[in-house]
Each structure stands twice: as C-alpha cells, then as structure tokens.
C-alpha positions in Angstrom: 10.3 -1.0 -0.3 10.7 2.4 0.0 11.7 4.1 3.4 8.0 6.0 3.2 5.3 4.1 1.8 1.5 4.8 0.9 -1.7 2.8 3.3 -4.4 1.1 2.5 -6.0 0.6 6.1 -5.0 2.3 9.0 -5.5 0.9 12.7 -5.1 1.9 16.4 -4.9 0.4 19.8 -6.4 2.1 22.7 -4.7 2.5 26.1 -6.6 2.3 28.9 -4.9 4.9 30.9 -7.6 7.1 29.1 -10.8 5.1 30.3 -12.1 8.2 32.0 -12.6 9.6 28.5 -14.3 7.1 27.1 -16.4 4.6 29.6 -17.5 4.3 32.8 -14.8 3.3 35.3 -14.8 -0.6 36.6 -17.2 -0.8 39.7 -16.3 -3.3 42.5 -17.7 -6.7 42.3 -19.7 -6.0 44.5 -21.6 -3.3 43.6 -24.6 -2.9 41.6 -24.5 -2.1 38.2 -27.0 0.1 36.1 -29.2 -1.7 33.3 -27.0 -1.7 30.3 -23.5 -0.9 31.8 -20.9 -3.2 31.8 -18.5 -1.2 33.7 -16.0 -2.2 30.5 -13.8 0.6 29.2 -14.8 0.8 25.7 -14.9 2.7 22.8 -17.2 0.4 21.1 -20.6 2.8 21.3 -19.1 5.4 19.3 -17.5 2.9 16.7 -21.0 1.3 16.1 -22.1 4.9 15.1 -18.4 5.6 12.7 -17.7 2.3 11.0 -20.6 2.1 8.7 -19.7 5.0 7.2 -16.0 3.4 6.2 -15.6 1.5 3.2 -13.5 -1.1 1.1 -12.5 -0.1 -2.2 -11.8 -2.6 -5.0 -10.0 -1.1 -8.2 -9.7 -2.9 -11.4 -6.5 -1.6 -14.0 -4.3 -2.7 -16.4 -0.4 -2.7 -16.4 1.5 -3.6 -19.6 2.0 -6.8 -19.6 6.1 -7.7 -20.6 6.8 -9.5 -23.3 9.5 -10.6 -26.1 9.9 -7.2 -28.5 10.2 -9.9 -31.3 6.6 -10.9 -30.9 5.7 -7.5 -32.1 7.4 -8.0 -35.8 4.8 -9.5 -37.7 7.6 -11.3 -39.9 8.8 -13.3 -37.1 5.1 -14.4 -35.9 4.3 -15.5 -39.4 8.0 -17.6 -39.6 7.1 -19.2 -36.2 3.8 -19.9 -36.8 2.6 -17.6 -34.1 -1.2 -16.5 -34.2 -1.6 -12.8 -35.0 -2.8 -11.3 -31.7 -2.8 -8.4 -30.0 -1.5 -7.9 -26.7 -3.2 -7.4 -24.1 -2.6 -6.2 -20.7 -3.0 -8.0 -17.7 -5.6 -7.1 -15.5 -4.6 -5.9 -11.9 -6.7 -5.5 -9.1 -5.8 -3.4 -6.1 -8.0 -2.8 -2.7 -7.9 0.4 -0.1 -10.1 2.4 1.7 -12.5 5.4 1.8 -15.1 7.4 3.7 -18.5 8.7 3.2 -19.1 12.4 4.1 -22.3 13.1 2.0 -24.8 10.6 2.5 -27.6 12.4 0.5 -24.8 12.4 -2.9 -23.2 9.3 -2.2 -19.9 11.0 -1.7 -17.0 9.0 -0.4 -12.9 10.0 -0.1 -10.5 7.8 -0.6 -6.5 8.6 -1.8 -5.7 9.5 -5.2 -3.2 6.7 -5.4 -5.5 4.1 -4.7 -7.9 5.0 -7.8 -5.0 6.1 -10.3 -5.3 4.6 -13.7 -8.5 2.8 -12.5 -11.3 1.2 -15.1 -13.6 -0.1 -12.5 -14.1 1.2 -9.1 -15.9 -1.2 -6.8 -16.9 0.0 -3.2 -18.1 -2.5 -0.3 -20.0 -1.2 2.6 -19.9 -2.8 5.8 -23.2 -4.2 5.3 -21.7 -5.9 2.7 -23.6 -4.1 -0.4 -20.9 -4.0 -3.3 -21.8 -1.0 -5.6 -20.4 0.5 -8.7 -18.2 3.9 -8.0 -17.9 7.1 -10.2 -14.8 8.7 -10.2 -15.8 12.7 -9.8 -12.6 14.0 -10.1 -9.3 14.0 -8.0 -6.2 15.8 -6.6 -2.5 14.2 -6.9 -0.9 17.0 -5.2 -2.8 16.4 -2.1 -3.4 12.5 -2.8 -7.4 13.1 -2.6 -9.6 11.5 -4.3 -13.9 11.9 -4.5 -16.0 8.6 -5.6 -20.0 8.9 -5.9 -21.9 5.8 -5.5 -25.7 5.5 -5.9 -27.5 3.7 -2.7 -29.8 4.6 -0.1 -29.5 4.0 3.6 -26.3 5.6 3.5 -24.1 6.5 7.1 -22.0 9.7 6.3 -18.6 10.6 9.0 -19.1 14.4 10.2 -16.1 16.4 9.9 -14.2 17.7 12.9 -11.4 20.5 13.5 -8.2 19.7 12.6 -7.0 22.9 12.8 -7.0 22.7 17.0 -5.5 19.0 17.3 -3.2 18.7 19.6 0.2 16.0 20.2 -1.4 13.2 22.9 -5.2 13.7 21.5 -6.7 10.1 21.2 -7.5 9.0 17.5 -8.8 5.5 16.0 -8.1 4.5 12.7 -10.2 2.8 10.3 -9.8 0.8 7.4 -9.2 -2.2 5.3 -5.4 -3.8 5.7 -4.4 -6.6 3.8 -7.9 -6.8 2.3 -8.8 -8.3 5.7 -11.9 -6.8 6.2 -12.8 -3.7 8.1 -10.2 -3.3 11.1 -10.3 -1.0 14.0 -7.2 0.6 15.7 -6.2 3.2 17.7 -3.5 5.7 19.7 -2.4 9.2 19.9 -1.3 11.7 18.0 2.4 11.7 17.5 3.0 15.2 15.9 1.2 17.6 13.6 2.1 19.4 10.3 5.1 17.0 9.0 6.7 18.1 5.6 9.3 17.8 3.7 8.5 14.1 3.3 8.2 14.4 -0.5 5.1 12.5 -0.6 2.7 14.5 -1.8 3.0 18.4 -3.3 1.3 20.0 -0.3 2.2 18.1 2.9 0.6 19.2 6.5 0.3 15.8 7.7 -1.1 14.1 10.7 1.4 11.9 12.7 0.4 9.3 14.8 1.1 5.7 16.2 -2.3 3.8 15.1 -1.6 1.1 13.4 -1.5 1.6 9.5 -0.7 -1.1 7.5 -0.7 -1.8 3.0 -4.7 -1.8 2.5 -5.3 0.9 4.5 -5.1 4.0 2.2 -7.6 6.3 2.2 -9.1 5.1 5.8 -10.4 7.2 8.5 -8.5 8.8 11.3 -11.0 9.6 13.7 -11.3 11.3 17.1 -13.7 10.2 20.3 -16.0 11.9 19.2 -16.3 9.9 16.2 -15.7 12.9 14.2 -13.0 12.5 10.8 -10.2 14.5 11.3 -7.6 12.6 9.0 -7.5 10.7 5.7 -4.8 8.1 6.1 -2.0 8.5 3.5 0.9 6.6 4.1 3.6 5.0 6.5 7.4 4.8 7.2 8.1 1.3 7.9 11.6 -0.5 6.8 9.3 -3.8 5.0 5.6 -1.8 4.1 4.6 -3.3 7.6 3.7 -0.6 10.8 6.4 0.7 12.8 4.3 3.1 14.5 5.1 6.0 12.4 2.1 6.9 10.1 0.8 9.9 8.2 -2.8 11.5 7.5 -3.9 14.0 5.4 -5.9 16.4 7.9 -9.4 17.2 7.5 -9.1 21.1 6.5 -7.1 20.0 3.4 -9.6 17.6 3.0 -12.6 19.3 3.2 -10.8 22.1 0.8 -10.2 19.6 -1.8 -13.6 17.8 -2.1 -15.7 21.3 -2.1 -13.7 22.1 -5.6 -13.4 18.5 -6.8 -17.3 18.7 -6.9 -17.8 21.5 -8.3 -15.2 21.1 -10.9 -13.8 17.7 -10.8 -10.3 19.2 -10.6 -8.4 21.5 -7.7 -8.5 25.3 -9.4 -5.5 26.9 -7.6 -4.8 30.1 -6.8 -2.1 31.9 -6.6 -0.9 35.1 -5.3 2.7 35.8 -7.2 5.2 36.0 -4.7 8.2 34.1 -3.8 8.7 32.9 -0.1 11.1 31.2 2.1 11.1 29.9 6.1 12.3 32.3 8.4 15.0 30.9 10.0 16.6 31.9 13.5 19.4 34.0 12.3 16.8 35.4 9.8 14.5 36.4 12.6 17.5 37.8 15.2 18.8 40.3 12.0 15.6 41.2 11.2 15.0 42.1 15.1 11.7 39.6 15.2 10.4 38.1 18.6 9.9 34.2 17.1 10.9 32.4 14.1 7.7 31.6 12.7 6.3 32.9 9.7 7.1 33.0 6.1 9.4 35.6 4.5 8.2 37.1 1.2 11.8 36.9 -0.6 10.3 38.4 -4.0 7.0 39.3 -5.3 6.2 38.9 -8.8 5.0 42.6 -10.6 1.8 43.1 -11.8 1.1 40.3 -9.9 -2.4 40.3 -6.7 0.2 40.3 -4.1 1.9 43.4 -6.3 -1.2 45.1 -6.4 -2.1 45.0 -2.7 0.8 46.0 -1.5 2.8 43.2 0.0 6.7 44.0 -0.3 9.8 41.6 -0.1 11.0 41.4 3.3 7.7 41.2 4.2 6.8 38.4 7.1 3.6 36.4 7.1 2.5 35.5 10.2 -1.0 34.7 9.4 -3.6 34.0 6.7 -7.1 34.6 7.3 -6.2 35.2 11.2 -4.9 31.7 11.1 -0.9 31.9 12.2 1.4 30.8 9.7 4.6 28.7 11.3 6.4 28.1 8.0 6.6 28.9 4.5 5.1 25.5 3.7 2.3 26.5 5.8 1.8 29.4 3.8 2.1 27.6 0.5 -0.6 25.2 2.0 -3.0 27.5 3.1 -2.8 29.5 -0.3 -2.6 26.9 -2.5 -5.6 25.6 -1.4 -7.6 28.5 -2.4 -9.8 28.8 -5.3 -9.4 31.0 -7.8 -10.5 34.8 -6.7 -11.2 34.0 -3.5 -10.0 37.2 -1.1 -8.2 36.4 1.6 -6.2 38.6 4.6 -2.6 38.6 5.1 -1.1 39.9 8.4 2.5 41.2 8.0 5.4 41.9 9.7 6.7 45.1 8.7 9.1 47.7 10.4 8.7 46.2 13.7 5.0 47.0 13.5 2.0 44.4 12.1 -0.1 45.2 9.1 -3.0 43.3 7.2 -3.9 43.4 3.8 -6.6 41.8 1.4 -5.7 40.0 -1.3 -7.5 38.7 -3.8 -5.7 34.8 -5.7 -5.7 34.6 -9.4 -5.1 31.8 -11.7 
C-alpha cells in the first residue's frame, strides 16, 4: 500500500465542544422543553437535507486477465487438444462515491479514478433507485470526474466558498466506505492548500481529520451549512485504513472543472507562457520584498500573452484576479484552470512598487 492512497468514502466524527454551532444546548431535567426539541446536540437536521444528494457508484471494467503465453500459439492448443478460444478478460467491479450538484441535468461528481477504464457506470441513490450513468467527460489532472443520470426527484448539494475556509472550521464527510452503505463522519479542518503530494497534476487540497476510508472516493466534504466545499480524493494511511490524515479536492477547482467538462467533455487549458518559481526567503530579502509569498516569473516565453502584456522576468505575482497568490503552485493552479481566452488580471511586484496587468490565456 502506498504511503498516499486514493478514497472511496470519506467520514467524520463531530465533537461536541462545538454544540453551540449546531443545536440547542442540554436544558436541565427539569425544565420544560419546546415541541420538537430534544435538547440533543445534533447535526442530524442538516444531514437529512445533504445526504440524499450523495451517491454510491458501482463501476464495471475489465483487467487482462494473466495467462500461460503458450496458450496464445495456436500450434500448441491444437497438440494439447485445447479449444480454440479467445481470451477474455475478467470482469472487475469497483464502488466509490459522488455528488449531485445539478438536479435539473442529472449531474453528479465523482473522482476520475474511480470511473477510469469504466464500461458500465451504475449509481445508487439513497432511496435506493439504481440508474444507469453517462460518463460526460473527465479531468485526470485534477482527478474530476462529471456523470449524468436520467431521473426525477432529484436532491442537488449547493456549492459553498472554499476560497475563505479556514484551519479548525467544522466539516462532515460523506460517502460509501467499504461498500458499506452511506456513512456519515465528521471533524475539522487540518490545513489548507497541501501540494507537492504527487497525487494529482494540480494539487490545492483540503486537509482534514474526518474519517476517510477505501470506498470513499469522490464523497462529499461538507460544511454546517450543509454546503459542498470538498470532493474527497485520497488518504495517507500506512495499511489503506484512516489515520486521520485525508485530502479533498476544494470546491473552486471543482466547480472550474465541471463548467468546462460540460461544455466540452474535456478541461481546455490555458496558458499564459511564462516560467515561474516560489519565492523563497532569501529570494524575497535580496529582492528587498516585505513577505515571501508570491510567485516569481523566472522567464517569459516571446511572442507569448504574458509577452505581449508586458509581464517581465523578475516579476512577482502576488495575485490573480485580486485573489493573493502564496506560491508558484498557486499560480499554476489558478491559471491552469482557465479556459482558453479568458482575460484575467495580474498584480506585480515590480521595482518596489505594485502593478496590474490584463492578460488574456491561449491554448
């Protein structure tokens, strides 16, 4: 098992330290409650409005099946007696998770890892309706995947902000681990925009301490107010089981993604031809810069948009679209997820003084 592995349901265990934010607090004994109220800390009103809109998802492949090389010689077959026949492979079946976020189109997300090399996509609501799922198109640099199934009565998860998470905000995951069944868990947000994990091509993830376990790819992170802010990707765990350490693909790469996957069925990146690097401390103290974040342009390509705007080498980017920019894996993020010719504003650091300047990405 590797040291980081991919989900397939995703869990979390609230603490009850945060009942204020979720419940009524426990009245005495003695006192009288209201029609209706418990006095329980629970979460369980909002889940009964989030987890009909999270879904199983059964896929159907084949894998070559092994066998002996000399059953492929036809002259050995006929000396053995052995049936002409051809081969064929083994069918595998594999289960995750996914999440409807277009009710009307029967749109539903799941991982790109968890529909690869599929024939047959199967997706089970909670209801327990099993429907037939088309594959609209998907992403393996991001690990994003966008099914369409054909039902009505549909419950779709809204979209929150993941841009303004913060470490210690309360999240519940959702999903399907070990093909149990639909499981709920929940805890806190560990740490935002991890990289260099070598997971994926454009990493920004989500960490947090739910539970997520093998079954639970392509489940729901979700915050109290029952809004999706993650897509859960994968785990470190030293055996495939939870250690506490997952990841999730956040909601603004997310909702990037599926906008061009159905349009297009594909990701159209642009690009803006430069080459960056982070800016490291010592970068940042001889370069006479307040803070080491940002994204030093080390080379810009000629002729290229970034060229023709006016960005320089030794330019700094410390934001995109007014959006600050901590590293130069931010930057690759943000641009990369850009469709072609879409204009966007980069604010520079230049000669001690800021500048901002419209460029436009190209294929």
């Amino acid at each position: 098992m590797k040291a980081v592995a991919r989900l397939a349901a995703v869990g979390v265990m609230m603490a009850l330290a945060c009942g204020a934010l979720v419940g009524p607090a426990a009245a005495p004994a003695s006192a009288a409650l209201p029609a209706g109220v418990t006095g329980v800390t629970t979460i369980a009103p909002m889940l009964e409005q989030v987890t009909p809109a999270v879904v199983n998802i059964s896929v159907l492949s084949r894998a070559p099946q092994s066998e002996n090389p000399l059953l492929r010689d036809p002259f050995f077959r006929r000396f053995f007696n052995i049936p002409d026949q051809q081969v064929q492979a083994k069918p595998q079946v594999s289960a995750g998770s996914g999440v409807i976020v277009d009710a009307a189109r029967g749109y539903v997300i799941t991982n790109n890892h968890v529909v690869e090399n599929a024939q047959e996509i199967a997706v089970t609501l909670k209801d327990r309706r099993r429907l037939r799922a088309k594959l609209v198109g998907r992403d393996a640099a991001t690990d994003i995947a966008l099914l369409k199934i054909e039902a009505k009565g549909l419950t779709a998860l809204p979209m929150g902000d993941s841009d303004h998470l913060k470490v210690g905000d309360f999240v519940v995951a959702i999903g399907n681990p070990f093909g149990l069944g639909q499981t709920v868990t929940s805890g806190i947000i560990s740490a935002l925009g991890r990289s260099g994990l070598k997971i994926e091509g454009y990493e920004d993830f989500i960490q947090t301490d739910a539970s997520i376990n093998p079954g639970n790819s392509g489940g729901a992170l979700v915050n109290f107010s029952g809004e999706l802010i993650g897509i859960n990707t994968a785990i470190i765990g030293p055996a495939g089981g939870s250690v506490g350490i997952g990841f999730a693909v956040p909601v603004s790469i997310v909702r990037s993604v599926i906008e061009q996957l159905g349009d297009y069925g594909e990701v159209r990146r642009g690009r803006l031809g430069v080459a960056i690097q982070d800016l490291t401390p010592d970068l940042a103290e001889s370069m006479n810069l307040a803070g080491d974040e940002g994204a030093l342009i080390a080379k810009i390509e000629s002729g290229s948009p970034a060229d023709g705007a006016g960005l320089r080498s030794g330019d700094v980017v410390v934001a995109v679209d007014g959006r600050p920019i901590r590293s130069a894996t931010d930057f690759r993020n943000r641009i990369g997820l850009l469709r072609v010719g879409t204009p966007v504003q980069v604010t520079v650091v230049r000669g001690g003084g800021q500048k901002s300047l419209t460029v436009r990405t190209a294929k």
